[in-house]
C-alpha positions in Angstrom: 125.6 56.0 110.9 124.5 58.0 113.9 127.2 60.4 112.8 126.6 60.8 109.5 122.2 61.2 110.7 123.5 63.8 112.6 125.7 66.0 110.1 122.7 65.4 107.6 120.5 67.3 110.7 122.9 70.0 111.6 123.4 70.6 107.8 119.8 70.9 107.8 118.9 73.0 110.4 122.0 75.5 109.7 120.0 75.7 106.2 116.8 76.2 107.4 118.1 79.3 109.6 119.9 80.7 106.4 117.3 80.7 104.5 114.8 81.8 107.3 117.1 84.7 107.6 117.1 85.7 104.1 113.2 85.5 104.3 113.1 87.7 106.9 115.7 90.1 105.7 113.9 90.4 102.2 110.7 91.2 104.1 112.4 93.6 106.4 114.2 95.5 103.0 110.7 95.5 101.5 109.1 96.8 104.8 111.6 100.1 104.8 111.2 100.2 100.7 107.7 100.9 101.2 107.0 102.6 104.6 106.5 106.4 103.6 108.8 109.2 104.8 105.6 111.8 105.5 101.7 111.1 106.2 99.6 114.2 104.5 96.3 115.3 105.4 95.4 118.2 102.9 92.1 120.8 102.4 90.9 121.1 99.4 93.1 122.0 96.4 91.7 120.1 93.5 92.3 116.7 95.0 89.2 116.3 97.2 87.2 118.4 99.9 89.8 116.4 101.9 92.2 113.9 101.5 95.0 111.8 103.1 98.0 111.0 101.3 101.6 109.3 101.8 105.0 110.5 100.2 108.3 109.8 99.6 111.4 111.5 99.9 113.3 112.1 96.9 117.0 114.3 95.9 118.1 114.1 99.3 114.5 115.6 100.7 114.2 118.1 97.9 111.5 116.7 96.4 108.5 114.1 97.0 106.6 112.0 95.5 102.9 111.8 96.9 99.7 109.4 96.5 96.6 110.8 97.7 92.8 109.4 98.4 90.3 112.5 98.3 86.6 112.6 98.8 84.0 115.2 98.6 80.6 115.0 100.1 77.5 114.5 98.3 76.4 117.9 100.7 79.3 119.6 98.7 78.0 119.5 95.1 78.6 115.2 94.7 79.8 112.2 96.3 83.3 112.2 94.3 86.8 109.9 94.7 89.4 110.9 93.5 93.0 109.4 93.5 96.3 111.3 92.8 100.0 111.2 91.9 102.1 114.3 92.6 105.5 115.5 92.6 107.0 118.5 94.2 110.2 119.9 93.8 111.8 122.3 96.4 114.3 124.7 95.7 114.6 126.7 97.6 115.3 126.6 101.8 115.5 129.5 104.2 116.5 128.2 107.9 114.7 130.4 110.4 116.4 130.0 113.8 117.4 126.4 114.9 113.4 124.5 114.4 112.1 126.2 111.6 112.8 125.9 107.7 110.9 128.4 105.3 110.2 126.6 101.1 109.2 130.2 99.5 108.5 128.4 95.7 107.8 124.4 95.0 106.6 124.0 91.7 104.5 121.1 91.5 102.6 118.9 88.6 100.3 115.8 89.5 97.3 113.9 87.7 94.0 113.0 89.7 91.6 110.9 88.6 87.9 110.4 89.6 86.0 107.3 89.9 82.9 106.7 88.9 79.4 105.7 86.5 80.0 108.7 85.0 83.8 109.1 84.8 86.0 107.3 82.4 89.7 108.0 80.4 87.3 108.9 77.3 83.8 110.1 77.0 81.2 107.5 75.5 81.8 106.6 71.8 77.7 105.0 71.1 77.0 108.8 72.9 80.0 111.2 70.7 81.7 110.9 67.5 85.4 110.0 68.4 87.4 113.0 69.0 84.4 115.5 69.8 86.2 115.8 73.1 89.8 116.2 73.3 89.4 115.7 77.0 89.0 113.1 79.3 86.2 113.1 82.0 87.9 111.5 84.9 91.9 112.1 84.4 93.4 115.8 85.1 96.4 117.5 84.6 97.6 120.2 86.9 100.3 122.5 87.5 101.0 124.3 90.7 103.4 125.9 93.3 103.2 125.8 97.2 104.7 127.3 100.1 105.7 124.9 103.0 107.0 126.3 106.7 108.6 122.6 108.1 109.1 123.1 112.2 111.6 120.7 113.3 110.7 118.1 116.1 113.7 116.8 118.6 116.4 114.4 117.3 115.0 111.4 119.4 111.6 111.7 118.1 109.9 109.4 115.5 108.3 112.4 114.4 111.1 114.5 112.3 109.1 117.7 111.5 105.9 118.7 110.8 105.2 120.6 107.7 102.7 123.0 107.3 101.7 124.3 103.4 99.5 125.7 101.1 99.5 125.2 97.7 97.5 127.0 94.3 97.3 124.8 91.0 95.3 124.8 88.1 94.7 122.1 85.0 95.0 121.7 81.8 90.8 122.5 80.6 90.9 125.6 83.2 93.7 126.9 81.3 92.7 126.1 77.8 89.6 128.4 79.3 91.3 131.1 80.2 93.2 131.1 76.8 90.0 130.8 75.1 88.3 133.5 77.2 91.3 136.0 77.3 89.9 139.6 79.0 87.0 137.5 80.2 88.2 135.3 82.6 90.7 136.7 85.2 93.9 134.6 85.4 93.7 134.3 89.2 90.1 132.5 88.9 91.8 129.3 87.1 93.8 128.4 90.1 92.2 126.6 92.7 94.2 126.7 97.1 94.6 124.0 99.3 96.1 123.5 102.6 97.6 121.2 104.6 99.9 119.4 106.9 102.9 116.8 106.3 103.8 114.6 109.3 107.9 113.6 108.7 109.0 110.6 109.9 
């Protein structure tokens, strides 16, 4: 009997470790699933007065995909949130000397929303007759290109480069405006430049 107790607690145990393992492996997949690959802080550029984002390495590192919180002061024309998605696409790389790596042209598209009382997916209906605005208030689309100048950091580092970029994009009601407006509004006056700063890890 004390034999038999015994397998039963060995069996036991040896389970319990399994599937403590398995716990901590699925949390430990999940952790690197979701950690990001860059930290952005970025000026400007549609998405905020400022705004930190995370992103994600996609293609083998020719393109990302970015989430970004921005907010703009009430001192700079409104207390606004805003949240946006954004992909990037780089096709181009020119290595400059052993650290640095020049991306002339990434085209990029993303959607930001703002939050708020006043901002929703559609305008009020008690308010406008359906369809009186084709827009909506809070959701944008843009399309842009940037230039991005990546200085490599050393092999041991946690830190794989840092980036540095600026980007110009416009959106979908600035260029129904200038479409609209042609010979009235210069094209250059739709698009809107940001910059900022990738941290690689």
């Amino acid at each position: 009997m004390g034999i038999l107790l015994r397998k039963r607690l060995i069996f036991r145990a040896v389970t319990l470790l399994l599937f403590s393992y398995q716990i901590s492996f699925a949390q430990s997949s999940f952790t690197k699933a979701i950690r990001p690959d860059q930290i952005i802080v970025q000026y400007a550029g549609s998405i905020g007065y400022y705004s930190l984002g995370v992103g994600y390495n996609l293609l083998k590192e020719k393109s990302t995909l970015s989430f970004h919180y921005g907010y703009v002061p009430e001192v700079k024309g409104g207390e606004l949130h805003i949240g946006t998605v954004k992909f990037d696409y780089k096709p181009f790389a020119i290595p400059i000397g052993k650290q640095l790596i020049f991306h002339p042209f990434n085209p990029v598209v993303f959607l930001s929303y703002t939050f708020g009382e006043n901002f929703g997916l559609t305008f009020d209906r008690n308010q406008y007759a359906k369809g009186y605005y084709f827009w909506s208030p809070a959701l944008r689309e843009h399309l842009g290109a940037s230039s991005e100048l990546k200085i490599l950091g050393d092999k041991s580092s946690r830190i794989k480069s840092i980036s540095l970029y600026t980007e110009a994009n416009t959106n979908d009601l600035y260029l129904i405006s200038w479409y609209n407006n042609k010979g009235r509004v210069p094209f250059l006056d739709i698009f809107h430049l940001g910059f900022g700063v990738k941290m690689n890890f």
